[in-house]
C-alpha positions as CSV (number, residue, x, y, z in Angstrom):
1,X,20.0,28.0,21.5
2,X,22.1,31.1,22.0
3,X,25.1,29.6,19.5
4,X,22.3,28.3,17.2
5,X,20.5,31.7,16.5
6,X,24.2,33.2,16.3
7,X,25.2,30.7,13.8
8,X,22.1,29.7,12.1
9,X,22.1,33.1,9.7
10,X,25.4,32.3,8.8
11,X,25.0,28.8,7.7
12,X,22.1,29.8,5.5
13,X,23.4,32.9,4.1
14,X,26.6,30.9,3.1
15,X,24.3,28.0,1.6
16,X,22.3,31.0,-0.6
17,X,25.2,32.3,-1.8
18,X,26.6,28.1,-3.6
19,X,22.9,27.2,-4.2
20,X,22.1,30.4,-6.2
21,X,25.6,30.0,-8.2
22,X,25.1,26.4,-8.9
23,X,21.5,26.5,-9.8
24,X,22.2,29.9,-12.1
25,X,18.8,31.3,-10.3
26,X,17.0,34.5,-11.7
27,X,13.8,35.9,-11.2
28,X,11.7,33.7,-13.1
29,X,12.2,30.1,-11.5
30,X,9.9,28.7,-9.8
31,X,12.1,26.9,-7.3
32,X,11.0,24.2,-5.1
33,X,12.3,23.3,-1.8
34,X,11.9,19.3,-0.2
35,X,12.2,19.3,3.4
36,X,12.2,23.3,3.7
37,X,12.2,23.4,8.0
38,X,11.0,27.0,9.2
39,X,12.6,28.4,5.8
40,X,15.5,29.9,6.5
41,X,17.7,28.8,3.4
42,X,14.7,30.6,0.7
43,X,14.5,33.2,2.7
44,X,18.5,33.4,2.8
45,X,18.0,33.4,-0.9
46,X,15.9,35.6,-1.7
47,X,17.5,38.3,0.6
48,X,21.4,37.6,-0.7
49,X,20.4,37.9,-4.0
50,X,17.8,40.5,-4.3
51,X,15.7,37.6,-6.7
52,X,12.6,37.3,-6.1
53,X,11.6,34.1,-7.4
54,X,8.4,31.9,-6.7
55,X,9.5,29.7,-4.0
56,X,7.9,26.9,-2.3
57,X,8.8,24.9,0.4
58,X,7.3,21.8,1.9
59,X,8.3,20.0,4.8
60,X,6.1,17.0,6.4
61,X,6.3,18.7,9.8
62,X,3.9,22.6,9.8
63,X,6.1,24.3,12.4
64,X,4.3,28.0,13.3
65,X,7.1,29.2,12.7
66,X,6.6,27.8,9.0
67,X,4.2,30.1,8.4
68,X,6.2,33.3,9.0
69,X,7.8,32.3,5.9
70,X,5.0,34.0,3.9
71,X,6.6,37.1,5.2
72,X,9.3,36.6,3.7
73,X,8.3,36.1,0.5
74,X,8.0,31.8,0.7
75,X,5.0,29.7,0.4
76,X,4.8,26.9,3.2
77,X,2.8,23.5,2.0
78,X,2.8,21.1,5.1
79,X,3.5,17.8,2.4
80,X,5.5,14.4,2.6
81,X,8.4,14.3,-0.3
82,X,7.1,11.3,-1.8
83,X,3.6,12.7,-2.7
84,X,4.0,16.1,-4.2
85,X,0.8,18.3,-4.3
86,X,1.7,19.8,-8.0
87,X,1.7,19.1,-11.7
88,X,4.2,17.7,-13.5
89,X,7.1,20.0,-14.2
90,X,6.3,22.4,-12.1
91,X,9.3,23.8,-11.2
92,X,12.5,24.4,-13.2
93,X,14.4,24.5,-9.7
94,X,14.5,22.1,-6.4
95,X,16.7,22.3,-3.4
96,X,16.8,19.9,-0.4
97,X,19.3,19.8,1.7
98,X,19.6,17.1,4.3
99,X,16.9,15.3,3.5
100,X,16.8,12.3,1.7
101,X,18.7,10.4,3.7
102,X,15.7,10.3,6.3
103,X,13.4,9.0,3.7
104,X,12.7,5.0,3.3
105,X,11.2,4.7,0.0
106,X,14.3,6.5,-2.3
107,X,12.9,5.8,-5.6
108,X,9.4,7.3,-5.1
109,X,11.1,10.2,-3.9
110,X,13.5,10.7,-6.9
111,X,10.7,9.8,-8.7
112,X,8.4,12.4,-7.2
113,X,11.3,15.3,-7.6
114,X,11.7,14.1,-11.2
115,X,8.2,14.3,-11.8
116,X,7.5,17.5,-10.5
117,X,11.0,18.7,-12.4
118,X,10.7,20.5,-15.5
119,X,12.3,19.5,-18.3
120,X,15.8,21.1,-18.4
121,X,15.6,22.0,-14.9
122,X,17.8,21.5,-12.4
123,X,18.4,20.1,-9.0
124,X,20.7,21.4,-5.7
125,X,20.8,18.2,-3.4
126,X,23.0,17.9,-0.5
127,X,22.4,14.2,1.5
128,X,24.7,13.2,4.3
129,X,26.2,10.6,4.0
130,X,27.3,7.6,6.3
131,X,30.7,8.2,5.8
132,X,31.0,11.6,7.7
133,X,31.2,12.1,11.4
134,X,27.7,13.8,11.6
135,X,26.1,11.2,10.3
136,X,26.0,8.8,13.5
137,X,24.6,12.0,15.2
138,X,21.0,11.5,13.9
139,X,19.4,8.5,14.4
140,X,17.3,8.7,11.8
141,X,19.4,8.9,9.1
142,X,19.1,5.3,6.7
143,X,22.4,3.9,5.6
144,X,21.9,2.4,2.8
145,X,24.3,0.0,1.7
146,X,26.2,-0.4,5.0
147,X,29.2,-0.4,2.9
148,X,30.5,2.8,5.3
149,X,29.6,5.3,2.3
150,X,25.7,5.7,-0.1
151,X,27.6,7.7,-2.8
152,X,27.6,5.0,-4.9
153,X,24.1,4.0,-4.1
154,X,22.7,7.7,-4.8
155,X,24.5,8.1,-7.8
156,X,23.1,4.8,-9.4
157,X,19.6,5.8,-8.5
158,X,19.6,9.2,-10.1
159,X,21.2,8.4,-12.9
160,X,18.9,5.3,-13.4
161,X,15.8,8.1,-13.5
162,X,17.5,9.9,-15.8
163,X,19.6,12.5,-14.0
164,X,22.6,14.3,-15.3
165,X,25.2,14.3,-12.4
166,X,27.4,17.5,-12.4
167,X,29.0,16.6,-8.4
């Protein structure tokens, strides 16, 4: 727990500094984050880069800790991925990291995320995937193809919904 608190900070202040590049993030987003955990990347975020943008993170699990997030400057929603609680285009920003690969139903949730996308916006996903070494680590994670790699299989679905992939 010692090494994770050290390490933790650095991980997410790293991850804020690619995210916020890639995404081209400024003050006016309204950025949404799938599968958000105690909120440490928005937080991360907001601090590294001084925006302060309207950010919302949902994650199916309400850990206490969760709720701190409103401190710094987040707003928690316990919610599952695949059943969004807000209008269409909503946000013109989404982030999830490690996250879809625990999901079953894949096309409601790139479904939901486009739906709550608005148009133009843009997406920040990382999913593990079964080729790397972490990925037997978790047993939750769903391979989906058993082929020894889902890149192909991710790639396909987003760009079947209409998805512009920039890799």
């Amino acid at each position: 727990n010692r090494l994770r608190r050290e390490v933790a900070p650095l991980r997410f202040n790293h991850a804020a500094k690619v995210v916020t590049n890639e995404l081209n993030l400024t003050s006016d987003n309204r950025v949404l984050e799938i599968g958000c955990g105690v909120g440490l990347l928005g937080a991360a975020i907001q601090k590294q880069t001084g925006i302060n943008t309207q950010y919302f993170g949902i994650d199916l699990r309400f850990d206490p800790e969760l709720s701190e997030s409103k401190n710094r400057g987040l707003s928690p929603i316990q919610s599952d991925a695949i059943r969004l609680p807000f209008p269409n285009g909503a946000f013109d920003r989404i982030i999830s990291t490690d996250v879809f690969e625990h999901i079953n139903d894949a096309d409601m949730l790139i479904s939901e995320t486009a739906r709550v996308l608005r148009p133009g916006g843009k997406v920040f996903l990382v999913i593990a995937d079964p080729s790397e070494g972490r990925y037997t680590k978790v047993v939750d994670h769903i391979d989906r193809t058993g082929s020894g790699s889902d890149v192909g299989y991710w790639d396909k679905k987003f760009k079947s919904a209409g998805f512009k992939l920039l890799n």
